[in-house]
Biopython code that builds the backbone (N, CA, C, O; Angstrom):
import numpy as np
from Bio.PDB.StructureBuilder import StructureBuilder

atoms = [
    (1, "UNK", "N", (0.841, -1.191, 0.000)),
    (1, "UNK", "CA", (0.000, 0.000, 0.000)),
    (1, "UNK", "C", (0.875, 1.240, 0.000)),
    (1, "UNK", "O", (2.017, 1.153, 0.452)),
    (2, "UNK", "N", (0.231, 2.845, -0.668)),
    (2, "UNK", "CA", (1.241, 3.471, -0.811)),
    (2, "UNK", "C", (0.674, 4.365, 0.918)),
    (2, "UNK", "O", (-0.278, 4.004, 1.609)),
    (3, "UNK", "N", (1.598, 5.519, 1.200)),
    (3, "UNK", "CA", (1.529, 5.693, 2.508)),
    (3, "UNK", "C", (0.196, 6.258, 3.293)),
    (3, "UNK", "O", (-0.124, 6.261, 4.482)),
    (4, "UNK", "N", (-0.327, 6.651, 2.303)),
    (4, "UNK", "CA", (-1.587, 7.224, 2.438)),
    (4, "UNK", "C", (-3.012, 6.507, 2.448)),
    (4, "UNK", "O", (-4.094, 7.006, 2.755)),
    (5, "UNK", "N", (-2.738, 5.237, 2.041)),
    (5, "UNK", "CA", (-3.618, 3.835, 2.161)),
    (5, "UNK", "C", (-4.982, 3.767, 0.859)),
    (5, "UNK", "O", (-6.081, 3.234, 0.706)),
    (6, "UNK", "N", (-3.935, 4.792, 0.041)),
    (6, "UNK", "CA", (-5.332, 5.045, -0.983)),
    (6, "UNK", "C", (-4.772, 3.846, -2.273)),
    (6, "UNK", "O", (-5.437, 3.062, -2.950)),
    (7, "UNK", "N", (-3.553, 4.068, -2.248)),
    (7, "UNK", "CA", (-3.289, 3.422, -3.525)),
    (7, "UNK", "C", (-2.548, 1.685, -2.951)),
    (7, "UNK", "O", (-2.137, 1.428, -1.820)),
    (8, "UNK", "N", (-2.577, 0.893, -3.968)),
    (8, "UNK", "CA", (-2.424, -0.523, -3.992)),
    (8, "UNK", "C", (-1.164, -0.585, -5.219)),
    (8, "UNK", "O", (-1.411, 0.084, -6.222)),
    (9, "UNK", "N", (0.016, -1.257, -5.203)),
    (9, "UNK", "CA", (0.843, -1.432, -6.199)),
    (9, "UNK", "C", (0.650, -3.540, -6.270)),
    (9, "UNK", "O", (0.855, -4.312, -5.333)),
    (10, "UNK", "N", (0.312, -3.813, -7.371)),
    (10, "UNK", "CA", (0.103, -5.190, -7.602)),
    (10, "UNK", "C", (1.087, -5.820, -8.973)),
    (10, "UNK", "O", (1.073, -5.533, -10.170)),
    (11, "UNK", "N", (1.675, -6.513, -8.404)),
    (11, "UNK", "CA", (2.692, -7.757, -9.364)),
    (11, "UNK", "C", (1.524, -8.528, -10.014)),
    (11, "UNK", "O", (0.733, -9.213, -9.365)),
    (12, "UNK", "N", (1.475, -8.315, -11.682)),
    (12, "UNK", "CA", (0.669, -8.765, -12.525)),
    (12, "UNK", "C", (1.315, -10.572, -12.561)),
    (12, "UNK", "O", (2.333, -10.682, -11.878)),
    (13, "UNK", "N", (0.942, -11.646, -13.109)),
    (13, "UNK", "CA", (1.239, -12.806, -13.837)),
    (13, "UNK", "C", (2.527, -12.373, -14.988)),
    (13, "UNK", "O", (3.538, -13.055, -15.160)),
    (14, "UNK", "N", (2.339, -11.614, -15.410)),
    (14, "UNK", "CA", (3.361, -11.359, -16.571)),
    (14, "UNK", "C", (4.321, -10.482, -16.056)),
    (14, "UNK", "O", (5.209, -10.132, -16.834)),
    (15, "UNK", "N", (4.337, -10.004, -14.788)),
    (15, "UNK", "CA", (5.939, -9.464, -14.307)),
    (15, "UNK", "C", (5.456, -8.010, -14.061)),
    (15, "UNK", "O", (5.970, -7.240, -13.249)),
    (16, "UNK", "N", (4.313, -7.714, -14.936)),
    (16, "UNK", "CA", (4.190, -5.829, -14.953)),
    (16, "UNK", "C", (3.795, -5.226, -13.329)),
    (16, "UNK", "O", (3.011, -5.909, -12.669)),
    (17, "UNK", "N", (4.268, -4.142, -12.813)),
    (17, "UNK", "CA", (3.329, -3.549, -12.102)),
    (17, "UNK", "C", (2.083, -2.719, -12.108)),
    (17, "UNK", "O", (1.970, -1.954, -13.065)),
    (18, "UNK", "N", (1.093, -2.731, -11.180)),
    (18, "UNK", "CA", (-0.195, -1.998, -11.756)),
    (18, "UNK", "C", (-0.096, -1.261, -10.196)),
    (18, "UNK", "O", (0.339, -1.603, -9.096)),
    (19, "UNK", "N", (-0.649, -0.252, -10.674)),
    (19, "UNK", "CA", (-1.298, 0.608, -9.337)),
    (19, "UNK", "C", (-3.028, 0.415, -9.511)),
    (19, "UNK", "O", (-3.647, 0.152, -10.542)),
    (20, "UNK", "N", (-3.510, 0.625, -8.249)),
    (20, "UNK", "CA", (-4.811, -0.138, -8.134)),
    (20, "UNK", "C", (-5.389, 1.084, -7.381)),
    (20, "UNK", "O", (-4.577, 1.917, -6.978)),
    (21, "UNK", "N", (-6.658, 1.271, -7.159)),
    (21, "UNK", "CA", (-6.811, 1.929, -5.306)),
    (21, "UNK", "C", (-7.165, 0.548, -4.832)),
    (21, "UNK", "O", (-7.487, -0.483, -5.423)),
    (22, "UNK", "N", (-6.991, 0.883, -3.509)),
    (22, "UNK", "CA", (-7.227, 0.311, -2.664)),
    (22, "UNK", "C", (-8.511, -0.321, -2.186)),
    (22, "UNK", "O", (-8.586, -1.351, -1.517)),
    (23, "UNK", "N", (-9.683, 0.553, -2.684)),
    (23, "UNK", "CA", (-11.192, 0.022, -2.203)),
    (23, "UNK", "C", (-11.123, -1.049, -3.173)),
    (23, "UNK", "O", (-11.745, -1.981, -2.665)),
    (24, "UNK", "N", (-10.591, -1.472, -4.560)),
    (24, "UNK", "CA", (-10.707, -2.113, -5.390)),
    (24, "UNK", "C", (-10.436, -4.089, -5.181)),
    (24, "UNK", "O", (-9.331, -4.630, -5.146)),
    (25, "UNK", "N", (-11.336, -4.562, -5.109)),
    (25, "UNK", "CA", (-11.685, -6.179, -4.599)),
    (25, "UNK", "C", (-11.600, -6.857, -6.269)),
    (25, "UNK", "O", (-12.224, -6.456, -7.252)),
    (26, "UNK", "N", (-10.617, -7.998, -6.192)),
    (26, "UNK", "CA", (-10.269, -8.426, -7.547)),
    (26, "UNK", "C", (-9.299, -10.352, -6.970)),
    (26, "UNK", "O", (-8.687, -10.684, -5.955)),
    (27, "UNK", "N", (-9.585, -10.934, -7.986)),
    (27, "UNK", "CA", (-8.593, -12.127, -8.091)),
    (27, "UNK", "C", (-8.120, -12.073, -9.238)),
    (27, "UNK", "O", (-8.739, -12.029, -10.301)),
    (28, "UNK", "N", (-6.833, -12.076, -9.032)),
    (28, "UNK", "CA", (-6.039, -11.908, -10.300)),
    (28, "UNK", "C", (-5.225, -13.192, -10.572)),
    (28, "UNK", "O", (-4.439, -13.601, -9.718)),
    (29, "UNK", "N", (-5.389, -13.797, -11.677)),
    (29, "UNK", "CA", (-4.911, -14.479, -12.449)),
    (29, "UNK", "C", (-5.461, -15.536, -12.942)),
    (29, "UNK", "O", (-6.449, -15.221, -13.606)),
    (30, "UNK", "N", (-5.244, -16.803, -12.915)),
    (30, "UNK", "CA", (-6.131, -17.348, -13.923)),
    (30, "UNK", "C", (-6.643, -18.636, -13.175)),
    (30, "UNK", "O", (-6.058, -18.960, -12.141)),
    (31, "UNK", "N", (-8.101, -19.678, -13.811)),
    (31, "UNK", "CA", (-9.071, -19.991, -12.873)),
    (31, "UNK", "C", (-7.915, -21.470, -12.291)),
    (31, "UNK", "O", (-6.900, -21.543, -12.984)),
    (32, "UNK", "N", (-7.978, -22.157, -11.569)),
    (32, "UNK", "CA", (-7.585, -23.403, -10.973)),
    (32, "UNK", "C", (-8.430, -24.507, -11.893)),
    (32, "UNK", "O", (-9.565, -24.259, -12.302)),
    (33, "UNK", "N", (-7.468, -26.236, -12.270)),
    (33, "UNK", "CA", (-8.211, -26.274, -12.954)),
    (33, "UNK", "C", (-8.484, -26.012, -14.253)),
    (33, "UNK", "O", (-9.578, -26.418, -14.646)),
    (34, "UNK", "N", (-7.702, -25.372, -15.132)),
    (34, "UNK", "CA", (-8.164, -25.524, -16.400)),
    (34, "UNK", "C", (-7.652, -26.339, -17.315)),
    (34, "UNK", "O", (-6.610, -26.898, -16.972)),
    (35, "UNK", "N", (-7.981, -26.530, -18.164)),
    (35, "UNK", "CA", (-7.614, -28.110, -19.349)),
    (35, "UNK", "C", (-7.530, -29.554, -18.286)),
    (35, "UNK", "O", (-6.651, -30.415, -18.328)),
    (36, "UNK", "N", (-8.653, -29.509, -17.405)),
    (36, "UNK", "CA", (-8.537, -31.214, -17.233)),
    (36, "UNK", "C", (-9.587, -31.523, -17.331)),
    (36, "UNK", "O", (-10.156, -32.093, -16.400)),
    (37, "UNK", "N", (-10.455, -31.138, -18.981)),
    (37, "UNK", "CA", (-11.125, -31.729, -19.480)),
    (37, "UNK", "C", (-10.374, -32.519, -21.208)),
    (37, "UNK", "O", (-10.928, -33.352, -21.926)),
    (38, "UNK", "N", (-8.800, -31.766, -21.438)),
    (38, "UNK", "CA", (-8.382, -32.197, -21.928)),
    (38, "UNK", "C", (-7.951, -33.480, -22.227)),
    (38, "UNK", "O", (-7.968, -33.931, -23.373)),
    (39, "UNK", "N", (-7.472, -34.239, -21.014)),
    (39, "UNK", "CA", (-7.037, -35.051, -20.939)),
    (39, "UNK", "C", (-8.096, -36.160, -21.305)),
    (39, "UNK", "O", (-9.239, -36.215, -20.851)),
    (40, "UNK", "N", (-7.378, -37.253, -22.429)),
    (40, "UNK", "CA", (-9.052, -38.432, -22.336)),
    (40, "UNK", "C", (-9.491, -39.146, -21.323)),
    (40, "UNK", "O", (-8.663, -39.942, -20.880)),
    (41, "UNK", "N", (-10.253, -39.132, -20.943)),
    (41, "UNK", "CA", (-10.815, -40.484, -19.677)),
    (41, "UNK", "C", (-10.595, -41.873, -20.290)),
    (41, "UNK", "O", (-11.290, -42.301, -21.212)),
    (42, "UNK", "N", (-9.519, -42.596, -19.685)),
    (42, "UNK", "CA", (-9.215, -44.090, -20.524)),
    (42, "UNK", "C", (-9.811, -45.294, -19.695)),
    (42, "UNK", "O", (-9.567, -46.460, -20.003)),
    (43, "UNK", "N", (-10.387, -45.039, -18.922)),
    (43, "UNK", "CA", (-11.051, -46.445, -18.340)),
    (43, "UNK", "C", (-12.752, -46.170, -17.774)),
    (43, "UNK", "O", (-13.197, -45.236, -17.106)),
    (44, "UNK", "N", (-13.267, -47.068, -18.194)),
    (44, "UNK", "CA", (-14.629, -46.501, -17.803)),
    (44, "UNK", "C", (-15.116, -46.618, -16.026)),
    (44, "UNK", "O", (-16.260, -46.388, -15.633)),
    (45, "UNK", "N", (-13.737, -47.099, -14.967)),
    (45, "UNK", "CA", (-14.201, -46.985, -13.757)),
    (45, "UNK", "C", (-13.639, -45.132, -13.340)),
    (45, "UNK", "O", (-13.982, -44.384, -12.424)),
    (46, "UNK", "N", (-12.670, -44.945, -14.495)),
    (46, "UNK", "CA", (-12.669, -42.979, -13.928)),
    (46, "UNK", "C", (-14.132, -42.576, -14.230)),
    (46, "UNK", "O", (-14.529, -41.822, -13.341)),
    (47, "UNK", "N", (-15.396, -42.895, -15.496)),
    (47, "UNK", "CA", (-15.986, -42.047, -15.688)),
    (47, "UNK", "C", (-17.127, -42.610, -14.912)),
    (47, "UNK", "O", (-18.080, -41.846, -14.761)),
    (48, "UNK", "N", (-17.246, -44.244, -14.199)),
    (48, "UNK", "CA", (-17.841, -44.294, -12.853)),
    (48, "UNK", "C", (-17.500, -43.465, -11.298)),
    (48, "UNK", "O", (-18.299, -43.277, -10.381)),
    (49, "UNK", "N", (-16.423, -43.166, -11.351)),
    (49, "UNK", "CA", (-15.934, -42.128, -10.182)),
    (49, "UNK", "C", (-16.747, -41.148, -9.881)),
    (49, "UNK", "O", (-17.480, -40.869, -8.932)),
    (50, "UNK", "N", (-16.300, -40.420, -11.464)),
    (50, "UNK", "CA", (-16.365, -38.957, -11.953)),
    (50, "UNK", "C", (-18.591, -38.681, -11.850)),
    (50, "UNK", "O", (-19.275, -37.704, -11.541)),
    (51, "UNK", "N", (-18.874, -39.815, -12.200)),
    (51, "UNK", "CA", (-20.627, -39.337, -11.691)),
    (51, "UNK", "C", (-21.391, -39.835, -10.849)),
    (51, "UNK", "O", (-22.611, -39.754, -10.703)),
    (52, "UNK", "N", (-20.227, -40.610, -10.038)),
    (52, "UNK", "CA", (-20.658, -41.191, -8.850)),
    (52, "UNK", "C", (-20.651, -40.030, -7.579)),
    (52, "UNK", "O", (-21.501, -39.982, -6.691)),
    (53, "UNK", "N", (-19.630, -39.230, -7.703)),
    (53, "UNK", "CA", (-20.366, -38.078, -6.739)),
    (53, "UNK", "C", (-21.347, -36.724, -7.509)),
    (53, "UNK", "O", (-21.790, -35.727, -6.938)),
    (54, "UNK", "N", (-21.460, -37.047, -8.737)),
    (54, "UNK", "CA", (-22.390, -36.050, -9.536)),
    (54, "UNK", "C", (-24.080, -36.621, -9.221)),
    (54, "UNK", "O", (-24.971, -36.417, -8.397)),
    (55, "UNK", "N", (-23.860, -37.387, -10.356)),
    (55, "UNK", "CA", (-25.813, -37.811, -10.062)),
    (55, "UNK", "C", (-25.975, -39.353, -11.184)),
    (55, "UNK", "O", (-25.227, -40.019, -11.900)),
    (56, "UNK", "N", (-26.993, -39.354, -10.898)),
    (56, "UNK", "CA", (-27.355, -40.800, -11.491)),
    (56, "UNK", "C", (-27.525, -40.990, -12.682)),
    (56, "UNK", "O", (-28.636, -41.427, -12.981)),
    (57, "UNK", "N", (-26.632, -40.772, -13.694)),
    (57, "UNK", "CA", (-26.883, -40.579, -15.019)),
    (57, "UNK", "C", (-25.417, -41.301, -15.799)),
    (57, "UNK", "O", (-24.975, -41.118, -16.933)),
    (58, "UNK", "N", (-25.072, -41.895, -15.033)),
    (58, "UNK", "CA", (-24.167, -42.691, -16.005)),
    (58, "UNK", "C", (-24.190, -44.382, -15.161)),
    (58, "UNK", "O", (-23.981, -44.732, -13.999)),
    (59, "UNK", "N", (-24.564, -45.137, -16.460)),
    (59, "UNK", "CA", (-23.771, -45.449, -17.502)),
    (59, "UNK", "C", (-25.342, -45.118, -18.401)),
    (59, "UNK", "O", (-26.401, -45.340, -17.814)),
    (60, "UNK", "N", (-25.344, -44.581, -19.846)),
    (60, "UNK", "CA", (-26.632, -44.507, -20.394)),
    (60, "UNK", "C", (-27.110, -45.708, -21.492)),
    (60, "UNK", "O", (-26.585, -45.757, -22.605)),
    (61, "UNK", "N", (-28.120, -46.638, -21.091)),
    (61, "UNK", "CA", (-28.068, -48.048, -21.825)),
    (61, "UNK", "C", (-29.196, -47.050, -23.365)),
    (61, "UNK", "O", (-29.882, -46.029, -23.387)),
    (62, "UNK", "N", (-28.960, -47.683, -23.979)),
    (62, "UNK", "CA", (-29.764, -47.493, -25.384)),
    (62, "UNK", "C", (-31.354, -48.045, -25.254)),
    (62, "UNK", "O", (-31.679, -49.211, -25.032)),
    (63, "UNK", "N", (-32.104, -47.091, -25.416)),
    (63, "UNK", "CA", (-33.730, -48.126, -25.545)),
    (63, "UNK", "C", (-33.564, -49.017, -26.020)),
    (63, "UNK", "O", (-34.007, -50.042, -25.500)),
    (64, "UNK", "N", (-32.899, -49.075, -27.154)),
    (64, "UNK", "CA", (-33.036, -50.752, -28.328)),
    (64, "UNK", "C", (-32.649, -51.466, -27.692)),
    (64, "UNK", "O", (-33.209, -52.541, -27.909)),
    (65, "UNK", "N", (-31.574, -51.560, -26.555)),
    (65, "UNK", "CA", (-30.890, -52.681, -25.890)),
    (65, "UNK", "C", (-31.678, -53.165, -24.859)),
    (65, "UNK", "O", (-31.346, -54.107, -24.140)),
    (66, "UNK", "N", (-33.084, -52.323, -24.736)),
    (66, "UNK", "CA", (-34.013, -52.928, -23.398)),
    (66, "UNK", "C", (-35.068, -53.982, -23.811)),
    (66, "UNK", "O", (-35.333, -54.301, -24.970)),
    (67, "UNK", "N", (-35.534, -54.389, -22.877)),
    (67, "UNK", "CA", (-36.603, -55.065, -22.771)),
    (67, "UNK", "C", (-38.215, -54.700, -23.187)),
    (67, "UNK", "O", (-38.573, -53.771, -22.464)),
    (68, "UNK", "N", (-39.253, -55.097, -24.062)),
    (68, "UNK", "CA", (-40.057, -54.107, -24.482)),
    (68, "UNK", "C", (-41.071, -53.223, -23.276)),
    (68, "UNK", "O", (-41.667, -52.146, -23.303)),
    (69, "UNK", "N", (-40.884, -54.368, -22.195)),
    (69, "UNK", "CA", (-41.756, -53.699, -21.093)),
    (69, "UNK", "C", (-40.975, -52.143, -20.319)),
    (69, "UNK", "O", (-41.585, -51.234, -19.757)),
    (70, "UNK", "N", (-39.296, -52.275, -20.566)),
    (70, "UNK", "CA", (-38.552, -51.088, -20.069)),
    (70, "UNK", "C", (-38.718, -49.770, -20.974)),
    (70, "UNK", "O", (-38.517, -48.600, -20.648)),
    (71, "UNK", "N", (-39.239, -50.418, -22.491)),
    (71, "UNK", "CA", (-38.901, -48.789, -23.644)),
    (71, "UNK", "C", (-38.980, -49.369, -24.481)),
    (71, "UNK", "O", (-38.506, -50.439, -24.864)),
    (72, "UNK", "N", (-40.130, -48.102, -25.127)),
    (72, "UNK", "CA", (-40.881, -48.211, -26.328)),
    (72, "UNK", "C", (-40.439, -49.126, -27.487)),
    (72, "UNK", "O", (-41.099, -49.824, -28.257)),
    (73, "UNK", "N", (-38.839, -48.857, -27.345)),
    (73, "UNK", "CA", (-38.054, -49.038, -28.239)),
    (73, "UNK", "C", (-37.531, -50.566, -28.130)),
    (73, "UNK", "O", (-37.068, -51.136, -29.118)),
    (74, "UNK", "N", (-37.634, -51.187, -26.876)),
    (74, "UNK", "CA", (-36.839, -52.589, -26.932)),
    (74, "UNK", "C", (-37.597, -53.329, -27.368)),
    (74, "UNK", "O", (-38.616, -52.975, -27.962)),
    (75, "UNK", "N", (-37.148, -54.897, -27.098)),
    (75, "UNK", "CA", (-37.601, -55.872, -27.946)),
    (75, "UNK", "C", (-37.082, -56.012, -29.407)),
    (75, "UNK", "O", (-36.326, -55.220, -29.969)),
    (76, "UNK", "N", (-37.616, -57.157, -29.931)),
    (76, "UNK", "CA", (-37.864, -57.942, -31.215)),
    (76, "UNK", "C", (-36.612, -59.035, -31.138)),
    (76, "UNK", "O", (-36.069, -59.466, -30.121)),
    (77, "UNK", "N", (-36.373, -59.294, -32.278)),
    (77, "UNK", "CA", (-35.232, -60.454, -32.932)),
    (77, "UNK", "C", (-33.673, -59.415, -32.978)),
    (77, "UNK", "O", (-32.544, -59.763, -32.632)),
    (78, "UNK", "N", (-34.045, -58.316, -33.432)),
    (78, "UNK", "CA", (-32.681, -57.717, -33.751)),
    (78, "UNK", "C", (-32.674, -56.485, -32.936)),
    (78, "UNK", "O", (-33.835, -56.270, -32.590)),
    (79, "UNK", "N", (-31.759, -55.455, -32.414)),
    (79, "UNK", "CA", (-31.662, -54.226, -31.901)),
    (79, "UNK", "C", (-31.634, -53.411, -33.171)),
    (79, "UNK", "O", (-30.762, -53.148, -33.999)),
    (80, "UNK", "N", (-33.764, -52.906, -32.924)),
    (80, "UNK", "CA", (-34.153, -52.167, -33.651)),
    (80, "UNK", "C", (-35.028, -51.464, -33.392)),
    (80, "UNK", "O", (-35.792, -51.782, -32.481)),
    (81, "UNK", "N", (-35.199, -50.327, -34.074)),
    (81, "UNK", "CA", (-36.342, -49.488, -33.224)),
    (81, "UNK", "C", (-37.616, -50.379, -33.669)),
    (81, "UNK", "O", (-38.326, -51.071, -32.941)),
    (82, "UNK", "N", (-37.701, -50.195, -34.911)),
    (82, "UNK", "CA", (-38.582, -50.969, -35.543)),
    (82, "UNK", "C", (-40.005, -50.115, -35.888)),
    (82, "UNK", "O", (-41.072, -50.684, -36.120)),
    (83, "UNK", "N", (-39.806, -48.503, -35.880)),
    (83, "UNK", "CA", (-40.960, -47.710, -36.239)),
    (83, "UNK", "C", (-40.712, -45.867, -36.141)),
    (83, "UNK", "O", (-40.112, -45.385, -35.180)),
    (84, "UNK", "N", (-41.003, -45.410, -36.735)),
    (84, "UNK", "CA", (-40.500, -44.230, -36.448)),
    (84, "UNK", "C", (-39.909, -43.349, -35.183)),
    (84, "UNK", "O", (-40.698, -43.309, -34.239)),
    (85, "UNK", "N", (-39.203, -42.942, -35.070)),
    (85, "UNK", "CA", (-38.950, -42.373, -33.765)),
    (85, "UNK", "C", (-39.724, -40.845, -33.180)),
    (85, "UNK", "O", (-39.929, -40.389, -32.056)),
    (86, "UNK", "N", (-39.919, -40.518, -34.134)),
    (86, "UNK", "CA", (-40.945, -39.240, -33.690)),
    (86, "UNK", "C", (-41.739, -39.291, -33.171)),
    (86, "UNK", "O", (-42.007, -40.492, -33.141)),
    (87, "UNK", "N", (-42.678, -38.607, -32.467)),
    (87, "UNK", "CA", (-43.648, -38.878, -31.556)),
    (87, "UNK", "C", (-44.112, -37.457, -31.031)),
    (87, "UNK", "O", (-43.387, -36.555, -30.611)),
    (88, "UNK", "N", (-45.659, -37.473, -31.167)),
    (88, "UNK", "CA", (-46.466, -36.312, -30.930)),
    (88, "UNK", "C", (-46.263, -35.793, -29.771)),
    (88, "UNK", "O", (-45.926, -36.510, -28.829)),
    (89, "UNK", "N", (-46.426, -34.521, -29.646)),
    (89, "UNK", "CA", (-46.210, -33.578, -28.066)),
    (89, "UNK", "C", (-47.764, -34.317, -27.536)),
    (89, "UNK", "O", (-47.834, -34.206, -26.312)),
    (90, "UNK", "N", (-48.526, -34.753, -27.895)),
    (90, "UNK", "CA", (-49.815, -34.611, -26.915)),
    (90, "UNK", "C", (-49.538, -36.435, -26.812)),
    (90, "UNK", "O", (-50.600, -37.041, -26.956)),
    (91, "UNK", "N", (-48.803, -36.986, -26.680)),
    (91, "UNK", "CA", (-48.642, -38.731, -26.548)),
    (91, "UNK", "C", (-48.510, -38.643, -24.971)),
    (91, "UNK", "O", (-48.212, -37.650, -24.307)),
    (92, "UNK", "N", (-48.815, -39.974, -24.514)),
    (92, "UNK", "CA", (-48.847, -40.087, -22.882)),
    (92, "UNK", "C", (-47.366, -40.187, -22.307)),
    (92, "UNK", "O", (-46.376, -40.500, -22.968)),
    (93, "UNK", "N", (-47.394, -39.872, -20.988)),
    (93, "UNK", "CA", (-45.782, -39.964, -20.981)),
    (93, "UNK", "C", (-44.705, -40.744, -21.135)),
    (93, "UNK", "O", (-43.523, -40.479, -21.353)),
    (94, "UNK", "N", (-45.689, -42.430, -20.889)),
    (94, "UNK", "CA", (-44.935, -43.491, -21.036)),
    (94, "UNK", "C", (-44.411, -43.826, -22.752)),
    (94, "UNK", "O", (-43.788, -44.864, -22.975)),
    (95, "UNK", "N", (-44.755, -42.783, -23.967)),
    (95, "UNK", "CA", (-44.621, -42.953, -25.109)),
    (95, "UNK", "C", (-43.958, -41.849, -25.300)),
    (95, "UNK", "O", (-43.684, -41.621, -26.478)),
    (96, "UNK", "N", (-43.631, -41.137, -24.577)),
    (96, "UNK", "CA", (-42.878, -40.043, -25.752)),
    (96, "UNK", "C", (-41.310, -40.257, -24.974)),
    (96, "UNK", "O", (-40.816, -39.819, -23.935)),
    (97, "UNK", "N", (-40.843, -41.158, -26.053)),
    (97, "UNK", "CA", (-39.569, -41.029, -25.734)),
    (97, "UNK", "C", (-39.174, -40.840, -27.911)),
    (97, "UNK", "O", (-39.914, -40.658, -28.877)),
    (98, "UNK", "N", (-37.576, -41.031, -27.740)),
    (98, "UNK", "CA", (-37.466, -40.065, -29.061)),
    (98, "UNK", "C", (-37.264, -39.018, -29.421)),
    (98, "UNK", "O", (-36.394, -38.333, -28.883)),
    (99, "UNK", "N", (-38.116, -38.507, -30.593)),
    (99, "UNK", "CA", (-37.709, -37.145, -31.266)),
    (99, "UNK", "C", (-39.261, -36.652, -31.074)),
    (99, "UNK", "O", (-40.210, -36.826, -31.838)),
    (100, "UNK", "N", (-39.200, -35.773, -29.414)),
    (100, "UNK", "CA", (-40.731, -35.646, -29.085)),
    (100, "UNK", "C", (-40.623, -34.042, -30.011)),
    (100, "UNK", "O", (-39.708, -33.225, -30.118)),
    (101, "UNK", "N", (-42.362, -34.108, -30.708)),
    (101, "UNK", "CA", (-42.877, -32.942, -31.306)),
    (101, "UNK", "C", (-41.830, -32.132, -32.680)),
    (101, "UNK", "O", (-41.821, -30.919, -32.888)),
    (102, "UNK", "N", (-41.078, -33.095, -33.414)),
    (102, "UNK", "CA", (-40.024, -32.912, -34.074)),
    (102, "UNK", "C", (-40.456, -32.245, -35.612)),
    (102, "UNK", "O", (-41.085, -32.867, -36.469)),
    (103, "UNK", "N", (-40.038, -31.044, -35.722)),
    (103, "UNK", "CA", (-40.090, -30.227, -37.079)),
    (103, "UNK", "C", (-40.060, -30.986, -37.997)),
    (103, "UNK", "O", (-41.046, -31.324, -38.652)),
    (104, "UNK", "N", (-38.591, -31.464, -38.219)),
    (104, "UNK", "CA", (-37.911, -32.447, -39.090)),
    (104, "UNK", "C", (-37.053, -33.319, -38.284)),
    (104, "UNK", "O", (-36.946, -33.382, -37.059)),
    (105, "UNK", "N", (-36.433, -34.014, -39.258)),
    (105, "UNK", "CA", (-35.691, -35.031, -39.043)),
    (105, "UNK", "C", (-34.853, -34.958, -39.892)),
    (105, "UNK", "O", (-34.963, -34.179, -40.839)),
    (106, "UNK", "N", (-33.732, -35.839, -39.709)),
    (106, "UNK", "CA", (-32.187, -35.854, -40.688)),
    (106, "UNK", "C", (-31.552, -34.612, -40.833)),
    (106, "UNK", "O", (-31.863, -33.512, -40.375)),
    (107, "UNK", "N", (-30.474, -35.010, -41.649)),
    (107, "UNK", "CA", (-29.335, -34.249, -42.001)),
    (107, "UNK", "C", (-29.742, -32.805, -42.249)),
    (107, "UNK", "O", (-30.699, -32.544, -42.980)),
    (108, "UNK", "N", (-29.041, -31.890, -41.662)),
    (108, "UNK", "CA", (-29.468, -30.275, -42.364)),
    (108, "UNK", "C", (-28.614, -30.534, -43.345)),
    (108, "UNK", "O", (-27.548, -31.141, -43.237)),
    (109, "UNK", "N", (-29.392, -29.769, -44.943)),
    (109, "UNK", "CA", (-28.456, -29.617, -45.556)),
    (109, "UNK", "C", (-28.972, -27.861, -45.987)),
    (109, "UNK", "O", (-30.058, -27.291, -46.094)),
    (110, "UNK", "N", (-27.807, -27.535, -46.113)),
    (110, "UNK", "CA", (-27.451, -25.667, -47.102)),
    (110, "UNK", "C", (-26.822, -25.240, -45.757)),
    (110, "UNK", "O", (-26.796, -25.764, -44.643)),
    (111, "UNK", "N", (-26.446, -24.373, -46.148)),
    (111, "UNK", "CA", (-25.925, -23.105, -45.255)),
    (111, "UNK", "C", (-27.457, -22.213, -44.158)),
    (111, "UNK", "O", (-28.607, -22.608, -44.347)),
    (112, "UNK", "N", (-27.200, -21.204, -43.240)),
    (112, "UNK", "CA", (-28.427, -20.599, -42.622)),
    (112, "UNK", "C", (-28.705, -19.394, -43.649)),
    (112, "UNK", "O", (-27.844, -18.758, -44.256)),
    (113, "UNK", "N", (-29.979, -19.236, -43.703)),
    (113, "UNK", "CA", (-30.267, -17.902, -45.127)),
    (113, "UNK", "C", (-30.506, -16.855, -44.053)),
    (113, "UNK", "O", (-31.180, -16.745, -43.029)),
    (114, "UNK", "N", (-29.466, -15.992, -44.903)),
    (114, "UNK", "CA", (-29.530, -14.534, -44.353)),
    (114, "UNK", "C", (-30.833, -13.696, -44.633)),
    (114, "UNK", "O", (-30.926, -12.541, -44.218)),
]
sb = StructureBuilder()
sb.init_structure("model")
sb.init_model(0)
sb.init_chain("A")
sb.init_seg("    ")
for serial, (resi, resn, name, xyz) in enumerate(atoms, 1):
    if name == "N":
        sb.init_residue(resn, " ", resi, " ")
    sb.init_atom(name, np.array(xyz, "f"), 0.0, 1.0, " ", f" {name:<3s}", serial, name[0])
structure = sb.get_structure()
């Protein structure tokens, strides 16, 4: 602080000095933590860890891979939907799984028109 308690002199990350005032409330430099989403997750008991203290949403099984009484979608001879996947906004809840109330479907193709 300078002697008068108004001004603040602060050592930047890059070596510079800054003068500040003093009423001025700040964290300077950069967040904790960054790029360790970079790294790949190579075993699937890290990405059991990793949402085991989050929430109940991993591991995510595929409808087709269920049973027909679990989703809409399981059952038959082969892992298949076996009927369109779209499905009306006014369907009961146990049916709207899918592409609920869907514009379209497939690939966009063109550019967005100005």
């Amino acid at each position: 602080h300078s002697d008068d308690g108004r001004k603040t002199r602060i050592r930047m990350p890059s070596g510079s000095r800054k003068t500040v005032p003093s009423t001025c409330r700040a964290i300077v430099g950069i967040a904790a933590g960054g790029g360790r989403l970079d790294k790949p997750v190579l075993k699937a008991g890290a990405n059991y860890h990793k949402y085991k203290v989050k929430r109940n949403c991993w591991p995510k099984v595929r409808g087709s891979a269920m049973n027909p009484v679990e989703h809409p979608h399981g059952g038959g001879n082969h892992q298949h939907v076996g009927h369109p996947t779209t499905i009306c906004r006014a369907a009961v809840p146990g049916q709207k799984v899918g592409l609920i109330a869907a514009r379209r479907t497939g690939i966009l193709r063109g550019g967005k028109k100005k």
